[in-house]
C-alpha positions as CSV (number, residue, x, y, z in Angstrom):
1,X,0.0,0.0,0.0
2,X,2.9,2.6,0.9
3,X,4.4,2.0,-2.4
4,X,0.7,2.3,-4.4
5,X,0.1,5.3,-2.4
6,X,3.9,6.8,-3.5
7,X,3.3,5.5,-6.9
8,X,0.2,7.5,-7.0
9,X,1.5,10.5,-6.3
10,X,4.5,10.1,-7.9
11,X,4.2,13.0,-10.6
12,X,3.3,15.5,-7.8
13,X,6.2,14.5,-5.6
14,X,8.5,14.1,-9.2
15,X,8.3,16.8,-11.3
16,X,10.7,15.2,-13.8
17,X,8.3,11.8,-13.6
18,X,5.3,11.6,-15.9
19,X,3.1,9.6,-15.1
20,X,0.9,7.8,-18.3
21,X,-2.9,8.2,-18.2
22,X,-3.2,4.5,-18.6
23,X,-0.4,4.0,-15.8
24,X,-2.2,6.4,-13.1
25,X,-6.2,4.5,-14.0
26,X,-4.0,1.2,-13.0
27,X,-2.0,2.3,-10.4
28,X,-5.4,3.8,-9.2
29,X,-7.0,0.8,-9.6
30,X,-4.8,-1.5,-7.4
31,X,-4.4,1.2,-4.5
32,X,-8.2,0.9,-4.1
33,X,-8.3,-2.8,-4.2
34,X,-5.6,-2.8,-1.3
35,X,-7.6,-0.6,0.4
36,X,-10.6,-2.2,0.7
37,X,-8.4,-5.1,1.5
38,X,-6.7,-3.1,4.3
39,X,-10.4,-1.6,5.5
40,X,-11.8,-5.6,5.6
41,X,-8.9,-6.5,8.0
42,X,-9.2,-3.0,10.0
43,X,-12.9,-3.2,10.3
44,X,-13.0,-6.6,12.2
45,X,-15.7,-7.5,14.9
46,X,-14.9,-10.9,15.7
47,X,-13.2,-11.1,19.3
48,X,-10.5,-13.9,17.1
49,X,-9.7,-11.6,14.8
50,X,-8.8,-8.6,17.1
51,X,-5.1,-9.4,16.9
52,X,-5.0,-9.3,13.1
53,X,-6.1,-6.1,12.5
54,X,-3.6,-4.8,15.4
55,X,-1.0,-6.5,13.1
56,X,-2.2,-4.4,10.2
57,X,-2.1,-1.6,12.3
58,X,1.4,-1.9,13.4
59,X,2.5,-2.8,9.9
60,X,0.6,0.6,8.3
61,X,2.5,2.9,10.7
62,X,6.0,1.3,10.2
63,X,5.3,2.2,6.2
64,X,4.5,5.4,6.9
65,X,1.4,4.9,5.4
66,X,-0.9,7.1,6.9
67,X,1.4,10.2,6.6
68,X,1.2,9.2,2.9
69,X,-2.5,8.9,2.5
70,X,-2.6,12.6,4.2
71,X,-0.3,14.0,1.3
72,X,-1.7,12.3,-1.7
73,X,-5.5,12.7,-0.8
74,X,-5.7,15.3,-3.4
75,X,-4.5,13.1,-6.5
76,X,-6.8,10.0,-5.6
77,X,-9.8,9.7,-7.3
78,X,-13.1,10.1,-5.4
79,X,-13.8,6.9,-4.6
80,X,-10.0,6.3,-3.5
81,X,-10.0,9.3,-1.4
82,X,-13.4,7.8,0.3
83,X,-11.6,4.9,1.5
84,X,-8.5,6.3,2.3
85,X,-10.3,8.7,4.8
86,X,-12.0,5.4,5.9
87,X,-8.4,3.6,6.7
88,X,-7.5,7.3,8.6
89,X,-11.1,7.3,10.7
90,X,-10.5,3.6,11.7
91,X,-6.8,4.3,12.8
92,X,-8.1,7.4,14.8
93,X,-10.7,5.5,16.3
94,X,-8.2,3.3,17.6
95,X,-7.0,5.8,19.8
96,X,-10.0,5.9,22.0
97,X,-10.3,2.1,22.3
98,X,-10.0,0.7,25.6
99,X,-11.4,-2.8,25.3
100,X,-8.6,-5.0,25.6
101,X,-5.2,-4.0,26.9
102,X,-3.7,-4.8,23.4
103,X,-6.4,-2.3,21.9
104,X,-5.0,0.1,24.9
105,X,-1.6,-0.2,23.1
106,X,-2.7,0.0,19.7
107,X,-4.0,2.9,20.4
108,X,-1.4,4.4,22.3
109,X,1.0,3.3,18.9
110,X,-1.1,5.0,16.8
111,X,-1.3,8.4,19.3
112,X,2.9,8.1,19.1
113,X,2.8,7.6,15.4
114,X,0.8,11.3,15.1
115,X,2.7,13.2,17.3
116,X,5.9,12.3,16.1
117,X,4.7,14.0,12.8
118,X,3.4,17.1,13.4
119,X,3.6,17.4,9.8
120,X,0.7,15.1,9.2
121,X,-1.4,17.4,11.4
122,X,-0.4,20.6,9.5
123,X,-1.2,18.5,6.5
124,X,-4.5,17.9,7.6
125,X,-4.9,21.7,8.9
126,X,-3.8,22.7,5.4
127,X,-6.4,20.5,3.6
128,X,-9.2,22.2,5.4
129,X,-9.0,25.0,3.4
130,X,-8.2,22.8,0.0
131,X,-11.2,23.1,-1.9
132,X,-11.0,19.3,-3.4
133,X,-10.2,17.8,0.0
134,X,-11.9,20.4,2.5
135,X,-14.7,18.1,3.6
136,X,-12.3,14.9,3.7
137,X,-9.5,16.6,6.1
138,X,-12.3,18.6,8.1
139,X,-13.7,14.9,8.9
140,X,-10.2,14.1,10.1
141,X,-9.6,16.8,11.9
142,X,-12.7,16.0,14.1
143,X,-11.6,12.5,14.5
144,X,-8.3,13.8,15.8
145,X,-9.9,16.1,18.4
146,X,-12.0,13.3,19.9
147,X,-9.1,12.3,21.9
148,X,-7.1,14.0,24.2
149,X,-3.3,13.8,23.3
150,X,-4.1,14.7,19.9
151,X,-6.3,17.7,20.4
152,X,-3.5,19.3,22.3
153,X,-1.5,18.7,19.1
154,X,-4.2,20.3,17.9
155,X,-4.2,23.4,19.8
156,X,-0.5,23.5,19.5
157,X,-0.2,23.5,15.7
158,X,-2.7,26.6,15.9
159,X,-5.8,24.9,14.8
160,X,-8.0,27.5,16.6
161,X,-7.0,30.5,15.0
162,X,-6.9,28.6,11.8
163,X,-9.9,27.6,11.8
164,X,-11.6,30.5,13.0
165,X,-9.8,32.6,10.3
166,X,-10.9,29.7,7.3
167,X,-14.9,30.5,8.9
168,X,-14.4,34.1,7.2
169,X,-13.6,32.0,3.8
170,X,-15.7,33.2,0.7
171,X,-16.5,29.7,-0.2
172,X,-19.7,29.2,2.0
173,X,-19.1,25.4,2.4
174,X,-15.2,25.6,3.2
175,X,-16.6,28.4,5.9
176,X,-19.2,26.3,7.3
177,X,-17.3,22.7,7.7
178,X,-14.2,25.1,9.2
179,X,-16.7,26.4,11.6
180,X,-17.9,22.9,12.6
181,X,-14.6,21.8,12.9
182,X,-13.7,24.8,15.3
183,X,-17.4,23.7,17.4
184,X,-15.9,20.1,17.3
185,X,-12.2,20.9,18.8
186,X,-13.3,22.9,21.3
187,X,-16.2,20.7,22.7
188,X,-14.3,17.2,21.6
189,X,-11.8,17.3,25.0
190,X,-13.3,20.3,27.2
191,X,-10.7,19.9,30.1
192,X,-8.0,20.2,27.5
193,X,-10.3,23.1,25.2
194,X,-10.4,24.7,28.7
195,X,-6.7,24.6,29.5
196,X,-6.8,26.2,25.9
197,X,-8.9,29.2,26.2
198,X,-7.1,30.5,29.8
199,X,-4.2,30.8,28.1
200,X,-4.9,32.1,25.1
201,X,-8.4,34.0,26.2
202,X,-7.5,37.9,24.8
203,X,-6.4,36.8,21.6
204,X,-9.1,33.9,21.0
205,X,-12.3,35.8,21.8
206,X,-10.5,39.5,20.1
207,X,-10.7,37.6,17.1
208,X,-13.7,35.3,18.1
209,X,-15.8,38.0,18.8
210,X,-15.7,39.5,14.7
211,X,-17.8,36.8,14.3
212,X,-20.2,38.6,16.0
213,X,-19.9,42.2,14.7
214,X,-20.1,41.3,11.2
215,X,-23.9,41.4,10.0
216,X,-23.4,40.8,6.7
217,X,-22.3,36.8,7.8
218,X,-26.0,35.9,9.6
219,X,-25.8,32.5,9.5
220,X,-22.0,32.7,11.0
221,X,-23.1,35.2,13.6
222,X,-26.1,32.5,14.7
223,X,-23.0,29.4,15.1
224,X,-21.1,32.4,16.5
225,X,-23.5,33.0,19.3
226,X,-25.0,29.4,19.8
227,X,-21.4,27.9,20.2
228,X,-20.4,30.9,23.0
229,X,-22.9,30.1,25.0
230,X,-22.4,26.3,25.1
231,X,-19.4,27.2,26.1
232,X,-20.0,29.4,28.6
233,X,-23.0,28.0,30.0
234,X,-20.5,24.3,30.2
235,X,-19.2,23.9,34.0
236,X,-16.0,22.5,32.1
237,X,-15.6,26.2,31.1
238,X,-17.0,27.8,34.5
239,X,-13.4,29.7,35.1
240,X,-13.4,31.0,31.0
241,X,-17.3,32.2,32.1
242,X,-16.2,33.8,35.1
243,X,-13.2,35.8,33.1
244,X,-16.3,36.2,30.5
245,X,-18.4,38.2,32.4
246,X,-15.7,40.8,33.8
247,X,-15.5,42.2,31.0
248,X,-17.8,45.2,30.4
249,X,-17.0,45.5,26.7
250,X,-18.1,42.1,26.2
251,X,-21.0,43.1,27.8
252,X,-21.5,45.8,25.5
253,X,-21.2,43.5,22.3
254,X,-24.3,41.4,23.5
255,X,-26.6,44.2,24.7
256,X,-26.2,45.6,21.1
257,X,-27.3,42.1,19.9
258,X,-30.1,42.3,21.6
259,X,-31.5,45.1,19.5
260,X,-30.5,42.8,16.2
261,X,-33.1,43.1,13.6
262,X,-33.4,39.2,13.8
263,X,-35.1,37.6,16.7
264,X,-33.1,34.4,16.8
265,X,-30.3,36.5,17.5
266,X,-31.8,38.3,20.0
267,X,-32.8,34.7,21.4
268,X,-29.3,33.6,21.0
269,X,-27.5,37.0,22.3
270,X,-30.0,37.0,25.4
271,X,-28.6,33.4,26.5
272,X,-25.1,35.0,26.7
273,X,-26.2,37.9,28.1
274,X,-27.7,36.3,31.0
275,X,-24.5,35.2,32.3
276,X,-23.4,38.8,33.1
277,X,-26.9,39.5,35.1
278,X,-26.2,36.4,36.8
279,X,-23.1,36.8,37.7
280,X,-23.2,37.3,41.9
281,X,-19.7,38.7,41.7
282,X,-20.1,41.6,39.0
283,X,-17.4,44.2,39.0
284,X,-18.3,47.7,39.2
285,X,-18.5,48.6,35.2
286,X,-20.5,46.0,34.4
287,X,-23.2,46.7,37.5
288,X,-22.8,50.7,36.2
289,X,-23.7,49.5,32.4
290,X,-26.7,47.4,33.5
291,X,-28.1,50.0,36.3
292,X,-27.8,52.4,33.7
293,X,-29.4,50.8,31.0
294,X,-31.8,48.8,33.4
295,X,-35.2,49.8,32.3
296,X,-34.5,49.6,28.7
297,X,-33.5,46.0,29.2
298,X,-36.2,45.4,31.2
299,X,-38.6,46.2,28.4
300,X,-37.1,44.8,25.9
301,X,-36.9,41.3,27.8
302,X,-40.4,41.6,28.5
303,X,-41.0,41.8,24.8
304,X,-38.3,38.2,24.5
305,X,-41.2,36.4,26.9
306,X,-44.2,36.4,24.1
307,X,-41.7,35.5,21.3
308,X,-41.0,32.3,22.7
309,X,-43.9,30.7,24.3
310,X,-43.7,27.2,24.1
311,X,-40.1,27.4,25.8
312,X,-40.9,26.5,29.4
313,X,-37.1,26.9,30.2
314,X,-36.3,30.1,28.5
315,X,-39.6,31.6,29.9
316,X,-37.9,31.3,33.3
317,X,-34.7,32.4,32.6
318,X,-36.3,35.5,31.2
319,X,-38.2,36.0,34.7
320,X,-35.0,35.2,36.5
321,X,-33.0,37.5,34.7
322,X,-35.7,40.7,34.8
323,X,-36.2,40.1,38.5
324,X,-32.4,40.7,38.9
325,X,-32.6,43.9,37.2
326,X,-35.4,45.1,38.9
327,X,-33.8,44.8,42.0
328,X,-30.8,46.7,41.1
């Protein structure tokens, strides 16, 4: 398979080899007939047959074969690329595996194997804003964040900002797969996300927070909002919602939300919003912003109650939150 793969790509890695037409729709053909072979003995369910697809395991990663199938996804074919990103979700999925001690190890090989080639990750980072292979690496990338060694490679090879800059892209479906991407590494591993944001909390949400001053992006602005306040409303983030809420300029960004010309903004903004009313420890600026715009708010959250009826739930946040300001 390593030498199909490198065969394949041969006249991209070889500018002095040409490859014939007729050579490549061969070449082409085998590498997908080895891996489907490959995928039959990866994808095993019989407890018997456990150790042979460790075997096949072990033997991909000493041919370097997944590092391969990152850098020639663009020149396979469609259904080629398919099953390569098939062999890559299985290998990933061996990292979470805890059945069996040996599946413990496999695992831990294939964790080893990543992190030893940081490359691969900034391949895969890369391919996210690759127009043939977008969808293909995106899928990859959220396989990588579901477990925890590897979404701190993650964070460390910059995939936040990355992303959240490739959400701005002109092509709506490179934006939108880069923005679930981002929602997936940051909720995948929230003790590790967490550990993320304290550090890096002025320059995440500085550049996080253009999402949400941008009206001509509506439907980013929407993710925008509903993704902040999973987060902030998560007690795995309660010490990035506490740094949240001190901040009377981020205050300011959601009370003009409020006032958006869209109610499911408003809806969306008000769930963010609430977090600064609620807060028990509020620091002088933000208690001066919201006495001094407290009767305003008031009627305009009584006006939130009859546009969401049926919510049982938001109905009493909406009372909690006005019988806070009233008291002010």
């Amino acid at each position: 398979l390593a030498v199909l793969a490198a065969q394949m790509g041969a006249e991209h890695c070889h500018p002095n080899i040409k490859v014939h037409i007729g050579d490549t729709q061969e070449c082409s053909a085998r590498l997908e007939a080895s891996m489907l072979r490959v995928l039959e003995l990866l994808d095993v369910s019989k407890d018997s047959e456990q150790h042979l697809g460790r075997e096949v395991v072990q033997s991909l990663l000493n041919l370097d074969v997944p590092s391969k199938l990152v850098s020639f996804l663009p020149t396979l074919d469609f259904e080629a690329r398919k099953s390569a990103v098939r062999i890559l979700c299985l290998l990933l999925q061996m990292t979470a595996r805890r059945d069996s001690p040996g599946d413990k190890r496999c695992g831990l090989k294939v964790v080893n194997y990543i992190r030893q080639r940081r490359d691969l990750i900034e391949a895969l980072l890369d391919g996210c804003a690759d127009p043939e292979v977008f969808f293909h690496c995106a899928e990859l990338v959220q396989s990588c964040a579901r477990c925890g060694e590897l979404a701190r490679e993650l964070f460390a090879a910059r995939a936040v900002p990355r992303l959240l800059e490739l959400a701005q892209n002109q092509n709506f479906d490179i934006s939108s797969e880069a923005f679930g991407t981002l929602r997936q590494v940051l909720l995948a591993q929230k003790d590790v996300a967490a550990e993320y944001l304290q550090a890096e909390f002025q320059t995440f949400f500085s550049q996080y927070h253009e999402f949400l001053t941008q009206d001509e992006a509506y439907t980013l602005l929407r993710q925008a909002l509903h993704l902040l306040s999973e987060i902030l409303l998560d007690c795995s983030f309660s010490a990035i919602m506490s740094r949240y809420v001190a901040v009377d300029g981020f205050l300011q960004i959601h009370m003009n939300l409020l006032l958006h010309d869209s109610v499911p903004v408003q809806l969306n903004a008000f769930h963010v919003f609430k977090t600064f009313v609620a807060n028990p420890n509020r620091p002088p600026r933000v208690e001066q912003i919201l006495c001094k715009n407290r009767d305003r708010l008031v009627r305009l959250l009584t006006s939130f109650a009859s546009k969401q009826t049926d919510d049982a739930a938001f109905s009493g946040d909406i009372q909690a939150v006005l019988e806070i300001l009233e008291a002010m």
